[in-house]
N, C-alpha and C positions, 0 to 999 in steps of 0.2 A: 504494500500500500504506500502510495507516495505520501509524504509528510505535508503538513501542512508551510507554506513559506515565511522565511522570516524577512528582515530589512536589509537591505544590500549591505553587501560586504564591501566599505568608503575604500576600503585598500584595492581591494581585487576589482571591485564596480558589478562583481558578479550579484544576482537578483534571483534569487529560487522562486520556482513557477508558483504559482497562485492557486494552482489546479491540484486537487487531490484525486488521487483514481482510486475504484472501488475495484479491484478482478471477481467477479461474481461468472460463478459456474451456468446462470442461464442467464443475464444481461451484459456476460464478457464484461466491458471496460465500462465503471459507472464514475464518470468524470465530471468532478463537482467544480467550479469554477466562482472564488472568494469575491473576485471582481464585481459576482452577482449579486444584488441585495438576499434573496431568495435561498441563493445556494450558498452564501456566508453564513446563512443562519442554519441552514440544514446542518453545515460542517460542526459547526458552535452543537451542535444538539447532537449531533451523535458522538462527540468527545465527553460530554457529559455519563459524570456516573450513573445516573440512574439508565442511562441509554444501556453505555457498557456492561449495567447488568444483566441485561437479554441474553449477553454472550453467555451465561449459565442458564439458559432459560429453553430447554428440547422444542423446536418448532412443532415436533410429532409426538408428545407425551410421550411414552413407552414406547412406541411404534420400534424402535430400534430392538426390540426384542424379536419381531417377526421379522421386517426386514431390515440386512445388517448395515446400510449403507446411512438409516437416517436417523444420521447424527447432527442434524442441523439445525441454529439456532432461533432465535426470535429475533436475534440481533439481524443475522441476513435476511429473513424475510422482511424487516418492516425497510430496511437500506432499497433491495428491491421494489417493495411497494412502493415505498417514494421514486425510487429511479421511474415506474412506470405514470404512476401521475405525474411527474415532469413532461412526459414525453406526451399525455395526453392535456398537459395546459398549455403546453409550448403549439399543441394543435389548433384547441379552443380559442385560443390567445386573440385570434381577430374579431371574436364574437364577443368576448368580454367587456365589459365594462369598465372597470380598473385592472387591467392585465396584470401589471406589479405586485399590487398588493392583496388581488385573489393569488396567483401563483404561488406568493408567498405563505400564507394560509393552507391552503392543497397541500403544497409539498410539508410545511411542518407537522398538520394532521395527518398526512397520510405515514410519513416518519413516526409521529407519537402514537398511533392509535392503540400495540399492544406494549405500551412501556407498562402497564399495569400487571401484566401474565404473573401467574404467580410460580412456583414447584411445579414444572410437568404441565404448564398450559391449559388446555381444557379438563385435564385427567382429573385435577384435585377442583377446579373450579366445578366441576358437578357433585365432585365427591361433598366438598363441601361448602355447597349452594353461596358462593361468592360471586361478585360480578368481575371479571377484571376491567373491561369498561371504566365502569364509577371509579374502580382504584388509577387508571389513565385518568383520569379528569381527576382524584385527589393529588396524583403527584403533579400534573400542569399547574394547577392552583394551589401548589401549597409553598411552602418555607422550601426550596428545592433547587438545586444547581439551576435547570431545566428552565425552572420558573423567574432564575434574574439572568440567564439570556432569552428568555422571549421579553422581556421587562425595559433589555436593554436593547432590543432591535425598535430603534428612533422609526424606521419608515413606513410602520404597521401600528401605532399606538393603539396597546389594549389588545395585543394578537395573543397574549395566553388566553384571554376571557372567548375571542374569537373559533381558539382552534376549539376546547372545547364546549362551545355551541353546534359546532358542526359535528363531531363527534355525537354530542348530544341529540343529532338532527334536528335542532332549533335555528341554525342561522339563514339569515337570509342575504342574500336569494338559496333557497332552500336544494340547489345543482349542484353546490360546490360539498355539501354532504354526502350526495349521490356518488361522486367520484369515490369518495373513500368506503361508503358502506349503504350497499344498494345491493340489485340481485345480479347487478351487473357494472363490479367496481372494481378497483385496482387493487385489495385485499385478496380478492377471490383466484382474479387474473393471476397473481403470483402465486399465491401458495398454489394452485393445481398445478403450474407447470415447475414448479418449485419441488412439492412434495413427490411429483412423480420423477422425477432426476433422480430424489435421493433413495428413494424407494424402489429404484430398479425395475419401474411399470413404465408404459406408455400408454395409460390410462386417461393421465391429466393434459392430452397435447391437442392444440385448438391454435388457430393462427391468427395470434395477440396482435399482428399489427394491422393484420385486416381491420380488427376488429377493431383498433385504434382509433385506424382512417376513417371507419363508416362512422363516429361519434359526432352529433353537435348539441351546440343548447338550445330546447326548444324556450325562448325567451320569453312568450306568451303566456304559458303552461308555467314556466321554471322546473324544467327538469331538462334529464340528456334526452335525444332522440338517436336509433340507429336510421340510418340511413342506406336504402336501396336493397337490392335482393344479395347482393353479394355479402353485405352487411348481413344481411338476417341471416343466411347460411351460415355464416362463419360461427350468429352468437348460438344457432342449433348447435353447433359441433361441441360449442362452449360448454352449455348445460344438457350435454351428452356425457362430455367429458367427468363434469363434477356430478350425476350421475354414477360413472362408472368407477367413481376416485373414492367416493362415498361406501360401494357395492363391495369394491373387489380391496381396497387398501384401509382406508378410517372404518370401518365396522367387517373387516376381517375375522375370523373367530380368534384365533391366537390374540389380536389388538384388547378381544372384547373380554378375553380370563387376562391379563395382564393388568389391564384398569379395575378388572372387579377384584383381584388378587389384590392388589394397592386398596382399593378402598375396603377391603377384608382387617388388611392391616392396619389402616389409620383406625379401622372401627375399635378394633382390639386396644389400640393404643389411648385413644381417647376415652373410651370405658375404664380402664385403669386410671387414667387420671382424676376422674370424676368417682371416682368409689363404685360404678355400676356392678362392675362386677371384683371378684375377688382374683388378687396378685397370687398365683401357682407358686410362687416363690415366696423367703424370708423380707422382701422385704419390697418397695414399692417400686415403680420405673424407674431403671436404673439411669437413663442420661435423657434430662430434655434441656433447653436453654429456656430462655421467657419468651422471646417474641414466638420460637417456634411452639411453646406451649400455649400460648394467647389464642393465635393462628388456629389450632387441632381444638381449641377447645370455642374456638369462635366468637373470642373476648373481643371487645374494641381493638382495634390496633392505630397506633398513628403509623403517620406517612414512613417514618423514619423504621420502624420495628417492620411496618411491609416490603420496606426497601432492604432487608436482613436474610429475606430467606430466599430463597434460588434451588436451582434440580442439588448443586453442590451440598448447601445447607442439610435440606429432606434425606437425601444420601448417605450425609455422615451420619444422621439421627441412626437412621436404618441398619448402618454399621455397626454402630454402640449398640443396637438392641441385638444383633447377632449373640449376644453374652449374656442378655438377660435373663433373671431368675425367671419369669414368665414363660412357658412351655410355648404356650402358641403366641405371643409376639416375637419369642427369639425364632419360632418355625417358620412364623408368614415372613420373617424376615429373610430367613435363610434363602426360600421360595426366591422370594423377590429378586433378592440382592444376584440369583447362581442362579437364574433362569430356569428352575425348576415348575415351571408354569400350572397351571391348573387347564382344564380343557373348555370346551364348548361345544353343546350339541344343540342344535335348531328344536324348537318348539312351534310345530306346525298351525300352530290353535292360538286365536287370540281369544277363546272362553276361558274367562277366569277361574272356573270349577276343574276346566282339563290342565291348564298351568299349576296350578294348587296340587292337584291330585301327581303330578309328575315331580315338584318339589318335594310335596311331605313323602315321596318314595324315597328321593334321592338323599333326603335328610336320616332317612331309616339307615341307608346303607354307610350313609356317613358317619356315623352314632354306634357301628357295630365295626367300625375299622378304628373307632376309639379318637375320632376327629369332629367338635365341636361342631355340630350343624351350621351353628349361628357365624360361625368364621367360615367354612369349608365349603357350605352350599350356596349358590344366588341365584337368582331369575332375573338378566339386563333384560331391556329392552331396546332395539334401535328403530330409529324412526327419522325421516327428514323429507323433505320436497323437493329436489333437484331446482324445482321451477312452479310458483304457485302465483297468480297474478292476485290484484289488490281485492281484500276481503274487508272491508272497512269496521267489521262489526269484531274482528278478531284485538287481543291485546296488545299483538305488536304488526300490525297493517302491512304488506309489500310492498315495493316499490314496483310496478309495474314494467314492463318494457316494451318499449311504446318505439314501432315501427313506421316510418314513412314511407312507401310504397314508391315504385317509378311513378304509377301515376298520380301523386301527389298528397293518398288518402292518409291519414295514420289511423294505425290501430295496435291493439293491443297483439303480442305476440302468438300468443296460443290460439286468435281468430284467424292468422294468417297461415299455420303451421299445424298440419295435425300430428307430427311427431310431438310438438309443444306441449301439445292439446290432450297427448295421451299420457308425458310426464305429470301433467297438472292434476290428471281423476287417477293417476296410481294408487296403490296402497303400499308404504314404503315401511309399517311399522311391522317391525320383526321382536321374536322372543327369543331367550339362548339360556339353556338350564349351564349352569357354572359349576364344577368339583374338580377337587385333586384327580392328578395321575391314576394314584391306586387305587381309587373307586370306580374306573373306566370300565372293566370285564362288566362287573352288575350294574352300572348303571346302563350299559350296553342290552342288559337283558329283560330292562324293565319293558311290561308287556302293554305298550301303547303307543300306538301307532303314529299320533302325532308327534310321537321323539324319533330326529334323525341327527343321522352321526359322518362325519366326516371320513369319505375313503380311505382307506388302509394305504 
């Protein structure tokens, strides 16, 4: 990575370049240029610690368990994102209104958006029902490196309040939130062709600059429009792709006992803490620190104690409990830590009577191999929509994607497309019974047909 430059050298007259390059394995050279008001402040914000802490922060939760290649950070995905919202304001740029200082806005939200991730990404944010969002807008506005260089960029006054509005998708004009998080935004754009890189698939590949090109603002409306048929092809392929990214990689079975194995663990861990249940051993957990025991126990935390913990952090904990007097926190630990996974097998049935009935089986079997049900057995569920157009009566509404046609109509995507059309009435919500290794033969043998198992 080329450094940032300093002041001529009065001896030599020599001047180091202005430009910093990023080498990124799907955007090749992301070359930032200080000259720029926009791209000085990008630089300023990713030298900042709180930025730098992404770099401990797995783009893919566990994912690196299944496949071996993804080890990739949050720090390169959000460097990315922003490289590609540059590339799509430097687009928009003639349609804009204040070019300068929207571009500048864009590019630092789309930089900040998961400065908030916590341990493992989304994995522990379900485990335990945290937003990282809201914790992105606590570090933008708080006492924070972050927050006295946006403080101190003179040519956007009031641009931390700014970025997170847009985040918030409160700003107006209400487009420049769209670029960053919509159904069809520079978040999503990266991480698919990001996460399929690292993951060894060619699942997440769609042609980003098509799709770049066909982009404008509908100024009327205040949102983005795609533009023309070659446009609309391209963003099919797109939400085929995150589709298939979804199917075959993020709700993989291995992906799906790894996170439920993790949250097996923090459950165990957390119950101990709290007195739920009783310590196997002489004596109580043996190593937590405070922020990370706040965090697992879901106490207030300030900005500063959130800023504490990272994959690095949750790892060492997990280390120390390797030794714990506690039989099954030092086991789940073991699991974890030595890739000794737990399995998953599909649950054909979404009646809650046949899912029930196939748990309290699997919990029998678990119970007679001398393995705590309540750690050992789970029932995930996965679910999501590739592509759902706007339901206004829902909690959190869609952003539509709103096509203009050659002949000048617009319309909603799924009316123009019936591959769209048939993502949109899918039913995407899956079930997946969770157990150890060694309960595989009989939970194999239980006698109901809506349990299927994964080929030999």
């Amino acid at each position: 990575m080329a450094m940032q430059g300093d002041k001529a050298n009065t001896k030599t007259g020599f001047r180091p370049s202005s430009k910093r390059t990023y080498l990124d394995p799907i955007h090749q050279d992301i070359v930032l240029d200080r000259s720029q008001p926009a791209e000085r402040l990008v630089v300023d914000l990713i030298d900042a610690f709180e930025f730098q802490r992404l770099r401990r922060v797995h783009q893919l939760g566990v994912s690196y368990y299944t496949f071996q290649g993804a080890e990739g950070s949050r720090f390169t995905h959000s460097v990315g994102v922003m490289h590609i919202a540059r590339t799509l304001a430097d687009i928009l740029a003639p349609q804009m209104e204040n070019p300068e200082e929207q571009k500048a806005i864009i590019l630092a939200s789309a930089l900040l958006h998961d400065v908030g991730h916590g341990p493992f990404s989304h994995v522990t944010e379900k485990i335990l029902h945290y937003d990282h969002e809201d914790w992105s807008c606590r570090i933008i506005s708080g006492d924070t490196q972050i927050r006295r260089i946006l403080d101190d960029f003179k040519e956007v006054p009031g641009i931390a309040d700014k970025i997170v509005a847009v985040l918030k998708k409160q700003h107006q004009p209400r487009w420049l939130s769209h670029v960053v998080s919509s159904q069809l935004d520079c978040d999503r754009f990266d991480y698919l062709l990001r996460d399929s890189y690292m993951t060894g698939t060619a699942y997440g590949l769609f042609a980003l600059q098509r799709i770049l090109r066909s982009i404008e603002i509908d100024q009327d409306n205040d949102r983005l429009l795609v533009v023309g048929e070659k446009g609309q092809v391209a963003v099919e392929d797109y939400l085929f792709a995150r589709y298939s990214m979804y199917a075959q990689v993020y709700y993989h079975r291995k992906n799906l006992a790894a996170r439920a194995m993790l949250g097996r663990l923090i459950k165990r861990c957390r119950e101990l803490m709290q007195g739920k249940v009783q310590h196997s051993g002489p004596s109580s957990i043996s190593f937590c620190d405070e922020p990370t025991r706040k965090w697992l126990s879901q106490e207030p935390l300030t900005v500063d104690e959130y800023l504490f913990l990272d994959d690095v952090q949750l790892s060492y904990h997990i280390k120390r409990w390797l030794k714990d007097d506690d039989k099954i926190l030092a086991d789940l630990s073991d699991r974890f830590l030595n890739r000794k996974l737990f399995k998953a097998s599909r649950i054909n049935s979404d009646d809650p009577a046949v899912i029930e009935s196939i748990k309290a089986e699997a919990r029998k079997i678990s119970a007679s191999l001398g393995l705590d049900p309540d750690y050992y057995i789970a029932v995930e569920s996965t679910g999501f929509r590739p592509y759902d157009y706007y339901r206004p009566d829902e909690e959190h509404p869609q952003t539509n994607i709103m096509v203009r046609t050659e002949s000048g109509a617009v319309k909603e995507l799924s009316q123009l497309s019936l591959a769209v059309e048939a993502l949109v009435k899918g039913n995407y919500t899956f079930y997946w019974l969770i157990y150890p290794q060694e309960a595989t033969d009989q939970i194999e043998a239980i006698a109901n047909p809506a349990l299927t198992h994964a080929l030999k």
